[in-house]
N, C-alpha and C positions, 0 to 999 in steps of 0.2 A: 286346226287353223294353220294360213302357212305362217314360218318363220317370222318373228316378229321384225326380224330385222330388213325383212324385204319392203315391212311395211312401211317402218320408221325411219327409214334411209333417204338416199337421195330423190324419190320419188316424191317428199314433201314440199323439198329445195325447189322443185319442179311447178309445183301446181301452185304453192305460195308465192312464188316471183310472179310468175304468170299475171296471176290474178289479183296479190295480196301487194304487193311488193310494190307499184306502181305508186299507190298513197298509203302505202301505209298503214290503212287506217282497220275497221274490222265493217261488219256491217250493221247499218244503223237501221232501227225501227221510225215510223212516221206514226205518230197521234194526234190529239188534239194540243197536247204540248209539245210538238215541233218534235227530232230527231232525238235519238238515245241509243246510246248503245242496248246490244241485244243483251239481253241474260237468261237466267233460265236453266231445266234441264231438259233433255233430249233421251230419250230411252228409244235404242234399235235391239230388236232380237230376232232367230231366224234362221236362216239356210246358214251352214259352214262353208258352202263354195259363192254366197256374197259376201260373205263375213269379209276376207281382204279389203273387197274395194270398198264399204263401209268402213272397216276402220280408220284406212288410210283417207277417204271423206273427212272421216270425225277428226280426227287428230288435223291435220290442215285447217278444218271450220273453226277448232280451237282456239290453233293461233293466232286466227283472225279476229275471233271474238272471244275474250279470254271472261268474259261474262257468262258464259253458254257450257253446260259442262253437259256430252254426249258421252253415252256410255251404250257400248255393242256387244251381244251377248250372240249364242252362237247354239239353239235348242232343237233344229234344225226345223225345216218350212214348215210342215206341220203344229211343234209347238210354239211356234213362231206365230204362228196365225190363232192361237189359243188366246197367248196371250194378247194380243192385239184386238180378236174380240171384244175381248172384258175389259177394256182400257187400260190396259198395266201395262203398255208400251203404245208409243205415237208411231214406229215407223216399222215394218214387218219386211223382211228379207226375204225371197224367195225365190227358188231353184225349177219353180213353176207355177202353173197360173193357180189364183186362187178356187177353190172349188164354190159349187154353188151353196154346200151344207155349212162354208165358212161364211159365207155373206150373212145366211140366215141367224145363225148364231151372234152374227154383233149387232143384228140389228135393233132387238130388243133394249139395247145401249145405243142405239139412236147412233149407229158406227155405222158408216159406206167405205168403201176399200176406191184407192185412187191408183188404177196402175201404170205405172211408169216404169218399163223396160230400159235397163242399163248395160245391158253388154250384150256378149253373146257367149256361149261356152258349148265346148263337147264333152262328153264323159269318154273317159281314156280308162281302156281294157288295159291292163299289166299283168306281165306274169315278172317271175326272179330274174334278177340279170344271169345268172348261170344257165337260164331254159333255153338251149341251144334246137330243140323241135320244133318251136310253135313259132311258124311266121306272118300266119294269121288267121281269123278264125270268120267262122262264117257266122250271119244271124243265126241261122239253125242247127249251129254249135253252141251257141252261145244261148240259145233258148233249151238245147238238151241238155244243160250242164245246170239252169238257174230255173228251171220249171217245178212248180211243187211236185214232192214223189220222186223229183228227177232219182234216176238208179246209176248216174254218176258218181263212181266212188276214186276212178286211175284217169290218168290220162289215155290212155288204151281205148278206155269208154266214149272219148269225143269223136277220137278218129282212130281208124287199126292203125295206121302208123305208128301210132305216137306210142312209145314206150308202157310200160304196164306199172307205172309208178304213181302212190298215192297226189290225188288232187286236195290243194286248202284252198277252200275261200272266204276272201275277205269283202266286205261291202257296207254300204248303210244300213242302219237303221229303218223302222218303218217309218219313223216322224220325220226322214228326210223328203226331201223334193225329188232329189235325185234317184233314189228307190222307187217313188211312183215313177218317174220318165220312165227310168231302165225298166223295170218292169210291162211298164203300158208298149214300149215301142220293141221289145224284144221277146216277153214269152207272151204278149198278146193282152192284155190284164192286168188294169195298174192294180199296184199290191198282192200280186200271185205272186210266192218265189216259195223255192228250198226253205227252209229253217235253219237248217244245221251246217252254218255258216259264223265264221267273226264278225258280230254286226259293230257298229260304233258309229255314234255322231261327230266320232271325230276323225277328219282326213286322214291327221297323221297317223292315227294308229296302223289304219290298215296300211301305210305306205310302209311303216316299221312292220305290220305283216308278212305282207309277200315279200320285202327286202330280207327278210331273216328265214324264210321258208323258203327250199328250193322247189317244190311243189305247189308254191303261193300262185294262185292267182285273184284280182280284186278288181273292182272299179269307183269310181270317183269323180270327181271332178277335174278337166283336163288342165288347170292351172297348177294342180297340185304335185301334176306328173311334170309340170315343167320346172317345177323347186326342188322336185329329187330324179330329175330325168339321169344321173350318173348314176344313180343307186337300183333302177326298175328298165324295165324294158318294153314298151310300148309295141300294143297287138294290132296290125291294122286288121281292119273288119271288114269282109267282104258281105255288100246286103244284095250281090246277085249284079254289079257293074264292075266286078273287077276291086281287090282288097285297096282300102285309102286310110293313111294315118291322118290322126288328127293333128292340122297344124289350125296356124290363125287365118292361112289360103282356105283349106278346105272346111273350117269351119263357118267363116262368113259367108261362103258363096254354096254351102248345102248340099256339098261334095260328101262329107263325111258324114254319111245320113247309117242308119236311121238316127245316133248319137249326139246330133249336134239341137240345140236348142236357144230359148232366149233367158236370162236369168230379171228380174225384178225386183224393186221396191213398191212394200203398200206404204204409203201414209193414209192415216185417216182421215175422214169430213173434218171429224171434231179438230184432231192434235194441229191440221192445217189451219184453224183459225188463232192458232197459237204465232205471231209473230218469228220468234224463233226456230220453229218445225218448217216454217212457211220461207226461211231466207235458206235455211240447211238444205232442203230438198232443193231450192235453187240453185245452190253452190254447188250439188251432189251433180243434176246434169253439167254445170259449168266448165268444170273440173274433171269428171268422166272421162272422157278421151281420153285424155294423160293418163291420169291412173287407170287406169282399167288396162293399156297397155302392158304399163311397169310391173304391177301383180300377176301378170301373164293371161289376161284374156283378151277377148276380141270388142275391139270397140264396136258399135252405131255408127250406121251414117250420121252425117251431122242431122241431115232433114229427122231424125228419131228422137235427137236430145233438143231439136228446136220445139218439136212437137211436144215433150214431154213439159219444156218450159211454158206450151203453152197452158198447159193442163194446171201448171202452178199459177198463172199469173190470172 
């Protein structure tokens, strides 16, 4: 996860005034007996690269409605969507879209998946800040190096220039999202890769990977290269128009292909008929712009987060 403090910082100040700060007040439910404050619990689990902007969601919908106690977990998309299945969480994070064998599986629990796209992100190739060779790498480097079998063992192995010195990598896990993209859009085959790699569902670790390994290199989520962009060093990726870093230019406008993609929220039929799930998801697009900024990713058009509102209302 990034930093907690990037989350709980001035970015709350922000989206709280905005929206909260006008009256005051939290958000109120409508019933047969007039308005009420909201209460309740709210369970999110899921992708580590939505995790930020959900949290910072959560913690902001709180102080709004100090009734409503949201709790965000971080299992990555795939367990993410497990539990969501089976009803043991209302709101599912994901780092891609849901697959069809996940629809089937909730259905038997009378569960339909509502997707609502909330940002944008690229995944950001890093090697060591000391890697003074590698200025950028190509897809078909970068599919020699991550293909199962691959017999990349030096950097020598990517390119003859490159020095003859051991290669480490670091990356997700299989129950990430971000594992099936990189995989599907790079060696051809979502969930084909190497093995003999440092997997983790956690961001940070691999960023304390490749920052501590001079032969590191990893990939992740591009937000989390910009919370330790002093510590790593950013590959731009050539897919055949000339090599492009990932910023927030090149990622909304699909510049920085194949890497760039859209991140999501499921909520459920069911958790949506829940009052509380049902104003949260509304606040989440509300509020989105902002944060989604502040935590380092790429916002939606507005016309994305109106439509997504329409989907809730």
């Amino acid at each position: 996860m990034l930093k907690k403090g990037l989350i709980l910082g001035s970015v709350f100040t922000l989206a709280f005034g905005a929206l909260v700060g006008c009256g005051g007040q939290g958000n109120k439910a409508t019933g047969n007996g007039g308005e009420k404050e909201l209460t309740g619990t709210i369970k999110i689990d899921g992708s580590s690269t939505v995790f930020p902007i959900s949290q910072a969601v959560a913690e902001e919908f709180m102080k709004a409605n100090p009734g409503v106690k949201v709790t965000v977990g971080e299992s990555g998309t795939g367990g993410g969507f497990k539990k969501w299945a089976s009803g043991e969480i209302d709101v599912a994070d994901a780092s891609r879209p849901i697959k069809d064998e996940e629809k089937e599986a909730a259905k038997p629990n009378g569960i339909e998946p509502i997707e609502i796209p909330v940002a944008s992100d690229g995944i950001a190739v890093v090697v060591n800040k000391e890697n003074t060779f590698v200025d950028k790498l190509t897809v078909d480097e970068l599919k020699k190096i991550w293909e199962p079998n691959s017999k990349v063992k030096t950097w020598k192995d990517v390119r003859d220039s490159f020095p003859a010195e051991p290669i480490k990598l670091y990356g997700p896990g299989t129950a990430s999202g971000t594992f099936d993209y990189f995989t599907k859009e790079i060696v051809g085959e979502e969930g084909k890769s190497r093995t003999d790699y440092t997997q983790s569902e956690d961001d940070n670790v691999l960023v304390k990977g490749v920052e501590g390994d001079k032969g590191g290199l990893g990939y992740f989520g591009y937000a989390y290269y910009v919370e330790n962009k002093d510590k790593l060093k950013i590959v731009p990726i050539d897919a055949g128009k000339g090599a492009v870093e990932p910023s927030e230019k090149t990622i909304n406008d699909g510049t920085y292909a194949p890497l760039s993609r859209p991140i999501f929220i499921y909520p459920s039929n069911k958790s949506m008929q829940k009052p509380e799930v049902k104003e949260f998801v509304k606040f989440y697009l509300e509020t989105a712009k902002d944060l989604v900024k502040e935590v380092g990713y790429v916002p939606l058009p507005d016309a994305k987060y109106q439509e997504g509102l329409g989907k809730v209302k």
